[in-house]
ROMITOR-939967 format. One record per residue: y, z, x of N, C-alpha, C in turn. Coordinates in steps of 0.1 Angstrom, whole numbers, plus 5000, padded with zeros to 4 digits. Layout:
BEGIN
YZXYZXYZX/...
//
This chain:
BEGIN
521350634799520150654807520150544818/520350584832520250474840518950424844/518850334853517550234859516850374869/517450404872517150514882516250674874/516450654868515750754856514750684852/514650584846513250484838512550414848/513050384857511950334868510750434875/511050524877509950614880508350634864/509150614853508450614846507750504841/508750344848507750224844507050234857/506950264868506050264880504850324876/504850454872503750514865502750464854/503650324843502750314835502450174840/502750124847502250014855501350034860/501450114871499850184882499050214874/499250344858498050394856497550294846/498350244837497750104829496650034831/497449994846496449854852495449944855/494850044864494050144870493250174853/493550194848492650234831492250104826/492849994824492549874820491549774833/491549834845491649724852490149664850/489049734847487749664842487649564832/488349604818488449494810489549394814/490649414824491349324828489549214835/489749314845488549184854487549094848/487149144834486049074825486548964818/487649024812488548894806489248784815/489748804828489748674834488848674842/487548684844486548614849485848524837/486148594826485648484816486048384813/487648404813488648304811488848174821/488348264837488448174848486948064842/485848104832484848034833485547934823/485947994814485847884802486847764804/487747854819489047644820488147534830/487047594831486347484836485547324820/485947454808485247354796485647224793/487647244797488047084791488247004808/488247054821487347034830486446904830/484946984827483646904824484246794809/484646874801484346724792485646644794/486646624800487046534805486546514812/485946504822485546404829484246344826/483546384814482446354812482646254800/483746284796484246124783484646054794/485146044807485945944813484745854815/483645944825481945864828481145834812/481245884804480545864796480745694788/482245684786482745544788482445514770/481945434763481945414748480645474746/480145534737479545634732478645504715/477845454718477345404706475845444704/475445554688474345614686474045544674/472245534672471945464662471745594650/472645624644472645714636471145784629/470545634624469645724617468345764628/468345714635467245724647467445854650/468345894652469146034653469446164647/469146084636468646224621467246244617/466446124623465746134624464746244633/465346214645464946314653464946404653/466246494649467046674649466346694636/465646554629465046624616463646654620/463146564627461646644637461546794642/462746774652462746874658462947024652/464146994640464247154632463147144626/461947084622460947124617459947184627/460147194638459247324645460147444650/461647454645462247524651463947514648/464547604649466347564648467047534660/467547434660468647344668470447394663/470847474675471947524669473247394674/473147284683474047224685473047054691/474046954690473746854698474946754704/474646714712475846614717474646444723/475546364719474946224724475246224742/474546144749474346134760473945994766/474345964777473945844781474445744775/475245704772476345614760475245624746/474745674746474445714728472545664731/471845654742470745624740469945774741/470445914745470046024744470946084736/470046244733471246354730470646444736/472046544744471246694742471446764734/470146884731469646924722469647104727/470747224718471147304718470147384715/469247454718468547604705467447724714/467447784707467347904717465047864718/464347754708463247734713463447674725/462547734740462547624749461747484747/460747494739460147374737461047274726/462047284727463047224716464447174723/465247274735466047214738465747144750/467147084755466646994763467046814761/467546744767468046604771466746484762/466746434750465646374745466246254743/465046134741465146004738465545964726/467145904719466545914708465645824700/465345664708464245564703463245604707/462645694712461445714719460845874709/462245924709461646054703460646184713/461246114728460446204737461746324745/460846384751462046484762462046434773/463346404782463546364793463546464804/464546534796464646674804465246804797/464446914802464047044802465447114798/466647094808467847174805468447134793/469147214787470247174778471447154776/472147144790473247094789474347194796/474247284787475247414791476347454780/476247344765477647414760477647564757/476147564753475947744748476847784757/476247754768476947904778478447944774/479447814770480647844773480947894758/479947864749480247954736480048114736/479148124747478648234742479848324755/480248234768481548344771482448364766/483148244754484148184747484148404738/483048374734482648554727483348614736/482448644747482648734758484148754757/484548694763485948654763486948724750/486348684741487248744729486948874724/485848944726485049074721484049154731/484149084745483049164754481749124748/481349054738480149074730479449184724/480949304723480349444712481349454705/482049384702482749414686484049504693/484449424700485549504708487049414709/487149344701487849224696489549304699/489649404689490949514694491449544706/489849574715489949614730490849514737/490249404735490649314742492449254738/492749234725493649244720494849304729/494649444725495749554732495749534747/494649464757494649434769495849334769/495549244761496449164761497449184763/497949284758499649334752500049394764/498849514770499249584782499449484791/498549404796499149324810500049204806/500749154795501949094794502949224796/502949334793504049484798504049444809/502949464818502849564832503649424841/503249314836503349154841504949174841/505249194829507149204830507549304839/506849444837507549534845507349534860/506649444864506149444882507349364887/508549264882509249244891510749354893/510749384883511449504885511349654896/510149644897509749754909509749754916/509649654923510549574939510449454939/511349434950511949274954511149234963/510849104965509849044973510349044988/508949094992509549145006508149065012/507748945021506548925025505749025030/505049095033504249155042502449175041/501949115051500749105057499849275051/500249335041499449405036498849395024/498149465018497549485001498449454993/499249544992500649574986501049444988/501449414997502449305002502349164997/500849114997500349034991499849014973/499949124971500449174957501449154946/502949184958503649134953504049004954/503648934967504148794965503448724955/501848744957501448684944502448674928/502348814926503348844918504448774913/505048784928506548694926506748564925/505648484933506048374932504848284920/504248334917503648314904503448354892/504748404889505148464879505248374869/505948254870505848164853504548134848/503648084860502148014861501648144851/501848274857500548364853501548454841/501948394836502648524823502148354812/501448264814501248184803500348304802/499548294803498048354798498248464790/498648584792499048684782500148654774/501248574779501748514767501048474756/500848384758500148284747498848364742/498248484749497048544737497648644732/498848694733499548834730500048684708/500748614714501248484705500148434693/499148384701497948414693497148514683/497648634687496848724682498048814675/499248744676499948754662500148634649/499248554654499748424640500548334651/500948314662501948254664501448094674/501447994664501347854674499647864677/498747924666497647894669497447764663/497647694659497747564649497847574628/497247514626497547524611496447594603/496447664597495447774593495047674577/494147644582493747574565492347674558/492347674546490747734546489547664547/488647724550487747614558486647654548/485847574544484947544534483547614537/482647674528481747754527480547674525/479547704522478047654518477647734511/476947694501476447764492475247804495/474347734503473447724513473247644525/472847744534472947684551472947524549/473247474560473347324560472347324574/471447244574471147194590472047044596/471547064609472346994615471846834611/470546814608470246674605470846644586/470846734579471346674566472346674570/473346744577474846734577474946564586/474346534596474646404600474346284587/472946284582472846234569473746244560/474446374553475046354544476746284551/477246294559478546254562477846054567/477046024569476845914573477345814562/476945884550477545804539478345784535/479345844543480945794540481945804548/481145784565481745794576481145734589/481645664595480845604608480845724615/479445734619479445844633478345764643/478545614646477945544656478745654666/479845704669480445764678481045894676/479645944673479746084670479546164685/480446284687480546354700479846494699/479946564690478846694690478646684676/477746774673477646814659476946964663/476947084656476847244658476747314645/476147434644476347504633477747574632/478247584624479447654619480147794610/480747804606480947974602480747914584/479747994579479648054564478047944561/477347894573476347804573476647664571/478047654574478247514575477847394588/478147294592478047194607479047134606/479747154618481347064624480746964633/481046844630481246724639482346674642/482446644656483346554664483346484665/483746394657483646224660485146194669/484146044679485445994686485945854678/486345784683487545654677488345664668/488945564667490545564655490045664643/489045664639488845724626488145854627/487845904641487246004643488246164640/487546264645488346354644487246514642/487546624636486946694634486546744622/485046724614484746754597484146824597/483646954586483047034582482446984574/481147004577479846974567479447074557/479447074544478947164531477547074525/476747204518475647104511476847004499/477647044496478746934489479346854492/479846804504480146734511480646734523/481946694527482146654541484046684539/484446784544485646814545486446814562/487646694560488246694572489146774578/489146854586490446944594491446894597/492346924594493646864595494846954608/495746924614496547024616495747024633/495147094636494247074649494847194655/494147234669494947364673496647354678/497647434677498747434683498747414694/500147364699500447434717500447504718/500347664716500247744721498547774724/497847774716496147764715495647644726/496447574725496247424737496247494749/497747574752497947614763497047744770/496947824763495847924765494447894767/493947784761492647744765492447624778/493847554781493647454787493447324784/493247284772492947114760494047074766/495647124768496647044767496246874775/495846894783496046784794494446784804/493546794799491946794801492146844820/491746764829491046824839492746914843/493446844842494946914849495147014842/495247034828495247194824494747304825/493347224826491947384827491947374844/492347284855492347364869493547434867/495147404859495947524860495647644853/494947644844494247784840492947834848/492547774853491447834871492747894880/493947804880494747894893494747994886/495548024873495648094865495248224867/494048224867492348314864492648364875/492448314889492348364902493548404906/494648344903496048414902496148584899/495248574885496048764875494548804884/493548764888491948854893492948884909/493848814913493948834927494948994929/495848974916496749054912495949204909/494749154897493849284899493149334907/492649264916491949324928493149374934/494349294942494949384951495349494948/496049534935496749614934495949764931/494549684925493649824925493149844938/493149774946492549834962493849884965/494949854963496349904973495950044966/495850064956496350224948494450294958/493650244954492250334954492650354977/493050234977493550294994494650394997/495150384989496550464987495850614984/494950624977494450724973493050824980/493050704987492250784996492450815009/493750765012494550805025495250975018/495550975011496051085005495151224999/494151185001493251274999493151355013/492851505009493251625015492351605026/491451525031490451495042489451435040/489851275052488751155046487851195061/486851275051485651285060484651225059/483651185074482651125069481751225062/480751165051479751275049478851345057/478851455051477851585064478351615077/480251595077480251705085480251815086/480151885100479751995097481152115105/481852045116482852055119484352025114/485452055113486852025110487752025126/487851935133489351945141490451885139/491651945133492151975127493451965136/494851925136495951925148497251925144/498252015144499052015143500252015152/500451905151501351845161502651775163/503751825172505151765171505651655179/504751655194505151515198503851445202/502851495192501551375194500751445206/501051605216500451645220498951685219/499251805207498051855201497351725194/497451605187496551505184496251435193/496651415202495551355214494351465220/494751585218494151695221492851695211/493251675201492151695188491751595189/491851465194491151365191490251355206/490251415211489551445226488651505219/488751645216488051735215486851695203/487551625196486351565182485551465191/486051345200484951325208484051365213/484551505222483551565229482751585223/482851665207481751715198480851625193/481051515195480451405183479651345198/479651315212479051345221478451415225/478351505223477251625220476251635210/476651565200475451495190475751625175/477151685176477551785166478351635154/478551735145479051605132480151665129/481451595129482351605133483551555125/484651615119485751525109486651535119/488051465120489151475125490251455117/491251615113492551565105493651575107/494651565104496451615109495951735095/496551825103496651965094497651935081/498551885085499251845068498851785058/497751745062497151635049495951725047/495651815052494751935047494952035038/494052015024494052145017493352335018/493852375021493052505023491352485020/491752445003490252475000489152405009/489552265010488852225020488552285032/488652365036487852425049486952475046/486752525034485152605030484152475031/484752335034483452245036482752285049/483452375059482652305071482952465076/480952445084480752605093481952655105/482552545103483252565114485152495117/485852555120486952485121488052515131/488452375138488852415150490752355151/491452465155493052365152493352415162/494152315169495052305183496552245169/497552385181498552345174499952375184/501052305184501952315193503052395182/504152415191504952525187506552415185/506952435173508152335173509252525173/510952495176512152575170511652695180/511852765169512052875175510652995168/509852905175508352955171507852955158/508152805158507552795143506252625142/505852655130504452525132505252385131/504752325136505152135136505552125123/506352055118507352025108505751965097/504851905105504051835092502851905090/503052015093501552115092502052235080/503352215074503952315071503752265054/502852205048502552195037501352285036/500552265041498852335048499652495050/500552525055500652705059501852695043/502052645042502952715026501552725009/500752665015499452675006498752765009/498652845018497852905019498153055007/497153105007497553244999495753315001/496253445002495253515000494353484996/493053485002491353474997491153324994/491953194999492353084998491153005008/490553085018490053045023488853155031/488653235022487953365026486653335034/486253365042484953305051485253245058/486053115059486053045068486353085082/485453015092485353025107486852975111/487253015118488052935130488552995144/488652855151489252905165490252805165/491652875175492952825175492752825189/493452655194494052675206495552605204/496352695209498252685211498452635220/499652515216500352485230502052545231/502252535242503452615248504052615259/504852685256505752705272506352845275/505852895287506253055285507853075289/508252885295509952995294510852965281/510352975271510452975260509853085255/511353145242511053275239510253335230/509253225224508553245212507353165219/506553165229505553095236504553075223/503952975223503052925212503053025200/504253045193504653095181504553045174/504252885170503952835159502152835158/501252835170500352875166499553025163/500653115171500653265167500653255150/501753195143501753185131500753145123/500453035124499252965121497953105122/497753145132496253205133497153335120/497853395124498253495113497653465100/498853325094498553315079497153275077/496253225089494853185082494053345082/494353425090494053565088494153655078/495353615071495953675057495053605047/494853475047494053415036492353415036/492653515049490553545043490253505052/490653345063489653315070489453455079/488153435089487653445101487453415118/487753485127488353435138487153405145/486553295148485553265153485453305170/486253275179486553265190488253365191/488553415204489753455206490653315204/492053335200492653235201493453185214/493353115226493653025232494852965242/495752995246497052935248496952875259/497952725259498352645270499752625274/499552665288501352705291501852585300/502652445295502652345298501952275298/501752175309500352095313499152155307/498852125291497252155282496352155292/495952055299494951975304493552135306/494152165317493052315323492952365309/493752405305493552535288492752465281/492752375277491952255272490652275273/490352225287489052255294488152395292/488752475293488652635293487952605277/489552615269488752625254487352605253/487452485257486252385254484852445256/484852525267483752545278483752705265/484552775265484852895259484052865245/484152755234483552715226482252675224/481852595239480452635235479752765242/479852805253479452965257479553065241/480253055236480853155223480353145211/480353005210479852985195479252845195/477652815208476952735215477252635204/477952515210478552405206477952335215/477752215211477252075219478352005223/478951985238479951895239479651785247/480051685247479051525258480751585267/480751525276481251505292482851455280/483751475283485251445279486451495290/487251435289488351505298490151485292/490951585295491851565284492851455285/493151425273493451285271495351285284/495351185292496651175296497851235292/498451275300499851295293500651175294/500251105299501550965298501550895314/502350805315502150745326503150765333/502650855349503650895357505050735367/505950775364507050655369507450685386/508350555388509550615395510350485390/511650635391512950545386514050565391/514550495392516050475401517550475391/518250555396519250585385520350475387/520450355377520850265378522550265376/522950315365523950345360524250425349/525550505349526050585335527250585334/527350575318528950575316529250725303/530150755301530250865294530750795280/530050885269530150815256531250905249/531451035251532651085244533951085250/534551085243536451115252536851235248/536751305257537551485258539051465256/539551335257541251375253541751315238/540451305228540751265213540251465208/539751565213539551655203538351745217/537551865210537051935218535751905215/535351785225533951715228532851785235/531651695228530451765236530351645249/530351695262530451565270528751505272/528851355271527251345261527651185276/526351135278526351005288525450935280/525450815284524250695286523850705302/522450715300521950715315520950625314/521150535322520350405331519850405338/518050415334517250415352516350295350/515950265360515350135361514050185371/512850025367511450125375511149965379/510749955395510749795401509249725397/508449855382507149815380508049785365/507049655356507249655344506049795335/506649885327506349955319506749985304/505550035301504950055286505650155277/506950155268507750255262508050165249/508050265238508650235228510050375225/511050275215511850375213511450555207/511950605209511550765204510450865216/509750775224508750765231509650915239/509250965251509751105258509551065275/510851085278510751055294511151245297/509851285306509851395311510451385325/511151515325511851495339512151615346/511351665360511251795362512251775375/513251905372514151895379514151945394/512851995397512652025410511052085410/510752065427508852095425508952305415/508052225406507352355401507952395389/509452305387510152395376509552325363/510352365351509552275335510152195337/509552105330510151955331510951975313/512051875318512451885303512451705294/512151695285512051605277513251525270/513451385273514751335265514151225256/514851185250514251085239514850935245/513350825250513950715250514550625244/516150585242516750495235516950365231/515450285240515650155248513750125245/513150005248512049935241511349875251/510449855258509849785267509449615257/509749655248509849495240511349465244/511849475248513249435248513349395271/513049485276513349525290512149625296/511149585300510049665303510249775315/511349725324511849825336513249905330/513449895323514749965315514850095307/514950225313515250335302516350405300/516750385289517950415284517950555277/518750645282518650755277520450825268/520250925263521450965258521551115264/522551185272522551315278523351355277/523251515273524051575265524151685277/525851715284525551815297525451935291/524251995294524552155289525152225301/525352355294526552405302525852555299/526652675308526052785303526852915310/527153025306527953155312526653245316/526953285320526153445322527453605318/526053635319527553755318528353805329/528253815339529553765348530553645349/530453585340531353505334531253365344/530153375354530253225359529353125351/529953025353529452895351528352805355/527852725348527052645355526352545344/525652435347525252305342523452375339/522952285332521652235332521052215340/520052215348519352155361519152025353/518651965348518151855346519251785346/520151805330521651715322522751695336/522551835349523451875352523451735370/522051725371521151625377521951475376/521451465362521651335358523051265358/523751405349525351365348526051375361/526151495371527151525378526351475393/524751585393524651605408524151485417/523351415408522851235417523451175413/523551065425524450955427523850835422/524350745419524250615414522850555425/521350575422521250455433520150595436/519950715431519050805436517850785424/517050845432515450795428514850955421/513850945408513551055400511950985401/510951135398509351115395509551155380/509151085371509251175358508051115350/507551095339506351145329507251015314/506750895318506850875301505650915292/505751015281505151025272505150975259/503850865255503950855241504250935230/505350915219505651005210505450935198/504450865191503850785183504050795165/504750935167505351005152506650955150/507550935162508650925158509450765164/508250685169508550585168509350495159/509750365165509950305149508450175142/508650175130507450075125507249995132/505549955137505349855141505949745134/505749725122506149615115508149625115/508749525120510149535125510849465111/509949425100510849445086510649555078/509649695085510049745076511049825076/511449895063513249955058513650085066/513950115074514250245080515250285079/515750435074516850525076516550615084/517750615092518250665109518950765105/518750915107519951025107519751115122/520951065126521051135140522451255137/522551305142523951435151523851425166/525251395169525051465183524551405193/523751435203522751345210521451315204/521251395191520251345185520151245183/521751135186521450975183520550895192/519951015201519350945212518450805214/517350835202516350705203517150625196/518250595184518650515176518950375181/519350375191519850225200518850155199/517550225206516250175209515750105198/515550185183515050135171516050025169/517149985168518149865164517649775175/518249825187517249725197516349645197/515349725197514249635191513549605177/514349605170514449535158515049395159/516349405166516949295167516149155175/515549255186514949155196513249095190/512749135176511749065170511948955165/513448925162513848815156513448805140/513248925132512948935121513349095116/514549165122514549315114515249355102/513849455096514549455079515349535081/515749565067516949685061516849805073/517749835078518249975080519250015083/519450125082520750245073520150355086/522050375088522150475100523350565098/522550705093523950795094523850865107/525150885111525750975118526351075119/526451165129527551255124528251325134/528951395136529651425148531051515149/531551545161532951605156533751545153/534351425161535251385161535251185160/535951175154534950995151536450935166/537050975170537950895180537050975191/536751045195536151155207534951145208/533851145199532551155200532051095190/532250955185531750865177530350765191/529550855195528050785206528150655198/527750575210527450425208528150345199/529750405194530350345182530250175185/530750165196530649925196529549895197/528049945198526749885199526849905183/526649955179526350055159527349955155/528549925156529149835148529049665153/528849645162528149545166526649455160/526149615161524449565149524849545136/526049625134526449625115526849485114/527449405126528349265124527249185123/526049175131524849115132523849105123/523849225117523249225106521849275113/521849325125519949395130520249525122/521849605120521849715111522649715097/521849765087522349685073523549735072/523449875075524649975063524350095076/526050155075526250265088526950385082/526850485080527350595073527550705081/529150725086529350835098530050975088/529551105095531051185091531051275105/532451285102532651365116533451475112/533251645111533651725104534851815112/535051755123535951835125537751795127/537351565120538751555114539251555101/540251585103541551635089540851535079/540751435081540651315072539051325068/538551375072537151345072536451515062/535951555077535551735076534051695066/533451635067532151625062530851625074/530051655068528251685072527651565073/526551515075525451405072525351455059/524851605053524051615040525651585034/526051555035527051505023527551335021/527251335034527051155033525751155027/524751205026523851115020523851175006/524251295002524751294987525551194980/526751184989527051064982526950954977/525650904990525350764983523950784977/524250914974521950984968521950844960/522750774954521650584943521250544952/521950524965521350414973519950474975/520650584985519350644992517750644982/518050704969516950674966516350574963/516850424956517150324960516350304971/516550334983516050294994514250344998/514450484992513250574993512150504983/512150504972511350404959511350304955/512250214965512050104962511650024970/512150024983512150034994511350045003/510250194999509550255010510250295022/511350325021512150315037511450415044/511050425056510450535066511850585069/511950755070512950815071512750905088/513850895098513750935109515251045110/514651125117515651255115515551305130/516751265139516851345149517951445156/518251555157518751635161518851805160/519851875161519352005158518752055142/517452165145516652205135517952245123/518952255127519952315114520352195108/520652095116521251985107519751915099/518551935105517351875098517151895089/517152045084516952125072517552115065/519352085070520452065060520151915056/519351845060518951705055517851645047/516751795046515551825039516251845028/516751925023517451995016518251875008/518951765009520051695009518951594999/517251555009516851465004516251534992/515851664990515551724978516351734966/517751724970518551694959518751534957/518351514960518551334955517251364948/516151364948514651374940515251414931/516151594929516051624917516851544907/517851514917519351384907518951264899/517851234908517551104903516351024902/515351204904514151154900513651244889/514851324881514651454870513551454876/513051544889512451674892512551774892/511751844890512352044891512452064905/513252134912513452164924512652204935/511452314927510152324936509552184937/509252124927508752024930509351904937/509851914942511551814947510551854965/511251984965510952054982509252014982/508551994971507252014979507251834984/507551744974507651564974507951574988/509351644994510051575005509051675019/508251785016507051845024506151735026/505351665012504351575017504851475025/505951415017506451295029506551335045/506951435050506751495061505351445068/504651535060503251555064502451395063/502851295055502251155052503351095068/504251125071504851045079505950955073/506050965061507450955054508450955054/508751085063509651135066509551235085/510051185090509851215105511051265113/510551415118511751475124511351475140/512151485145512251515160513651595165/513451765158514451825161514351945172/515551985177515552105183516952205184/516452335190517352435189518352425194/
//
């Protein structure tokens, strides 16, 4: 049975453990944090207190006054032996008293009760729950062992993150504590177990001082208390002191005293320096419980099927492939919530059907990915749907699109379909935008309240990006047509004499002449790195007709063949915020490109490198020919030498030696990969054609089933939500 098989199942009883325990976790070391304050106070209160001399009988005298109006369950001398305080639940009894005077000085009593009565707390909750607490014990010494095994300490500035370091780097300090009570509460190193002497009848605390006086100095006596079976223990200090049990028969000495192990769980070892290391202690495992139960309860409510506020009354709702339709929906939920309408906002993939019966109303703008099909992360939301799934529900669709494309807003055509099949209701006709949303947008909008009087405040549609100019700096060609039968692919260099705002994956639009579509490339390059610098990857298309002539791309055909070095383009950077790389530049990313799909990949290495802090990432490739069309092979092995890229995995299927896919590079190394996926967190990026995506969906579903014994449906739906969570991020095409 490998680690890879049992880790999924110690992750589970770790999370749900601690999540079912975590209350009695929090009671037991908030108690515990109280009680390492006990050898604390009385060390330092023997250091001030200095020699301790009481006039014994003056002293029995008194506690003998006093239990005659009432019971005194404890006392301790005070003031080097010219007071005591006085323990008992009469207020007119306890309290700081004279003992020559026989008067009260003062009102409080001190405080030992308190720490007896959390010392309870602590061991039983105070309802007989002694077991309860026991088996807590046992579970958070498990969960304590099993948390470094689940990952390796990675700093990071989050919940989680601080979680684990806690974790890690205070692992010896914080495994005493359940050590030593799991130890304890088997017999082990509690000290010497003697039997301890009974009463045939209660003792009070003044005959017990009386009767031991006669055969023991207690001028320097330190407490005296009632005891178990109606006996009184005193603590006497000096050479001859120690701790005795009082019987109406006499006076029996304890021998043996608590263990080290009992030392070390309570903090006695070493007075103020032990009980503050059991305070770090305390706040150490409470820090551990608080984070890890906020990381999970945040975890869990990011994952819930829609974090709405209460009483909306609206859903806009967006399914979206390059962050279009969600800037759209996030416009439009303004407008409404300016209008004084109540309003949720979700990504459609993280939406459950049923949830739409919350709201009178529900509104989704959705763009069209392939070949007329819904955004890769909306596709959990339309594979749940089923019949009468959502019967009643209101909705209006608006589609985005492009009509010279042969399936024009076909992924929202679909979308309105299956919600039609499942019962909903078509509130409004559905809507389409042919390029530039912005007008269709508007229309909707106006269409929405005229139709189905909506309140909208004044909004306008959110930018498409920030219009450039760029000058075509330089290009070199990245495949060689004389190793094999290449796709001819460039690096293209434009430069802009303004500094500008791009991250890698981001989309430089580029319309090849007034009026035509503009086409979209993926930028390769980082305005963290070079703010005037875009780096692209271009792949020339090419094309017959049926008279058999020839011809290029307008755009590829632009870039690669028809301008010169040194000519000037208007084009559109658009944020693409899905397929970015992590803000955070340690976190683990796996890179799967084909083709020109390697396009953003430079960018993400790039600027990793240039944080001066980039974590783990793993880059497959793939391609025809690894002599001919191995894109960016000396930057990629270059980062592998540097170490900005961990691990590089190419196949190139159309040589002898090779003849493999991506999906089979990553079958191969499916331990790492998963490895990477669960242990890891690695964010996974997928760019190139929708065939090789799917053959990669598919690839990552069989690693789940290999090596996380899942059933196969349940495999495809894991590697769906990650989709839809952002887990997993594609940016493919036809």
């Amino acid at each position: 049975m490998s680690f890879a098989f049992i880790k999924p199942l110690l992750i589970s009883f770790h999370r749900w453990i601690s999540i079912v325990l975590a209350p009695v976790f929090v009671l037991v070391i908030l108690s515990g944090a109280i009680l390492s304050f006990r050898p604390i106070l009385s060390d330092l209160s023997s250091r001030s207190a200095g020699t301790v001399t009481v006039d014994v009988a003056a002293l029995g005298a008194l506690i003998g006054k006093l239990e005659a109006q009432g019971p005194v369950s404890a006392i301790s001398p005070a003031e080097g032996g010219t007071s005591v305080d006085v323990v008992s639940d009469a207020a007119d009894i306890a309290g700081r008293w004279d003992i020559a005077s026989a008067t009260r000085t003062r009102t409080a009593a001190g405080g030992g009760d308190v720490f007896r009565t959390v010392e309870m707390f602590h061991k039983s909750l105070l309802l007989g729950l002694g077991l309860v607490v026991e088996a807590a014990s046992f579970a958070m010494l498990a969960i304590m062992i099993a948390g470094p095994f689940l990952a390796w300490l990675r700093f990071r500035g989050t919940l989680i993150g601080w979680h684990m370091a806690i974790g890690w780097c205070l692992l010896p300090v914080t495994l005493l504590s359940p050590v030593t009570a799991v130890l304890m509460t088997l017999g082990v190193g509690a000290g010497a177990r003697v039997p301890l002497p009974r009463a045939e009848r209660p003792v009070a605390i003044s005959r017990a001082v009386a009767t031991a006086a006669h055969d023991m100095d207690l001028t320097q006596i330190a407490t005296a208390r009632r005891f178990r079976g109606g006996t009184v223990m005193l603590q006497v200090a000096g050479e001859k002191g120690g701790a005795f049990v009082v019987t109406d028969k006499g006076v029996t000495a304890l021998t043996g005293g608590p263990g080290l192990v009992k030392q070390i769980h309570e903090g006695t070892w070493a007075g103020v320096w032990s009980g503050s290391l059991n305070l770090v202690v305390s706040l150490a495992l409470l820090g551990l419980t608080v984070t890890g139960f906020a990381s999970w309860f945040g975890r869990w409510r990011r994952n819930r099927s829609v974090p709405l506020a209460a009483g909306a009354h609206i859903l806009v709702a967006h399914a979206s492939q390059t962050g279009t339709a969600a800037r759209l929906a996030a416009a439009t939920a303004e407008a409404l919530a300016g209008g004084g309408e109540k309003v949720a906002l979700a990504q459609l993939g993280t939406v459950k059907p049923a949830d739409l019966s919350r709201f009178r109303l529900v509104l989704l703008i959705a763009a069209t990915t392939g070949e007329g099909h819904v955004p890769d992360g909306a596709r959990p939301f339309v594979k749940a749907l089923r019949p009468g799934t959502i019967a009643g529900v209101r909705f209006a669709v608006l589609g985005l699109g492009d009509q010279s494309y042969a399936h024009f807003c076909g992924g929202a055509e679909t979308l309105r379909t299956q919600l039609l099949a499942a019962g909903g209701i078509e509130a409004a006709p559905m809507d389409r935008a042919d390029g530039n949303p912005a007008a269709a947008w508007a229309a909707w909008i106006e269409t929405l309240q005229a139709v189905l009087g909506l309140r909208c405040g004044t909004s306008s549609a959110p930018m498409g990006g920030q219009h450039v100019a760029l000058t075509l700096k330089e290009r070199h060609r990245l495949d060689d047509p004389a190793e094999g039968e290449t796709q001819e692919t460039w690096s293209i260099l434009l430069e802009s004499e303004e500094d500008l705002a791009f991250r890698p994956g981001d989309l430089l639009r580029l319309s090849p002449g007034d009026g035509e579509r503009e086409r979209a490339y993926s930028i390769g390059s980082s305005s963290r790195v070079d703010p005037r610098r875009i780096e692209l990857t271009v792949r020339l298309h090419t094309w017959r007709d049926e008279a058999g002539h020839e011809g290029f791309g307008r755009a590829s055909g632009q870039l690669i063949r028809g301008a010169p070095t040194g000519c000037h383009f208007h084009a559109r950077v658009d944020p693409h915020p899905t397929f970015n790389p992590p803000a955070d530049p340690t976190w683990p990313v796996i890179m799967i490109g084909a083709g020109s799909g390697i396009a953003p990949f430079p960018g993400f290495i790039g600027e990793r490198k240039a944080s001066g802090r980039p974590g783990p990432a793993w880059l497959f490739f793939g391609n025809r020919y690894r002599n001919g069309d191995f894109l960016w092979a000396e930057r990629f092995k270059a980062a592998a030498k540097d170490g900005s890229l961990t691990r590089l995995d190419t196949a190139f299927s159309r040589d002898a030696t090779d003849g493999k896919h991506i999906q089979a590079r990553l079958e191969e190394a499916s331990e790492e990969v998963w490895r990477w996926l669960m242990d890891k967190k690695a964010v996974v990026y997928i760019c190139g054609r929708r065939e090789m995506a799917r053959g990669v969906e598919e690839a990552l579903s069989a690693i789940l089933v290999a090596h996380g014994k899942v059933a196969p449906d349940a495999a495809h739906d894991e590697v769906e939500r990650w989709i839809a969570e952002g887990r997993i991020r594609i940016d493919a095409f036809d």
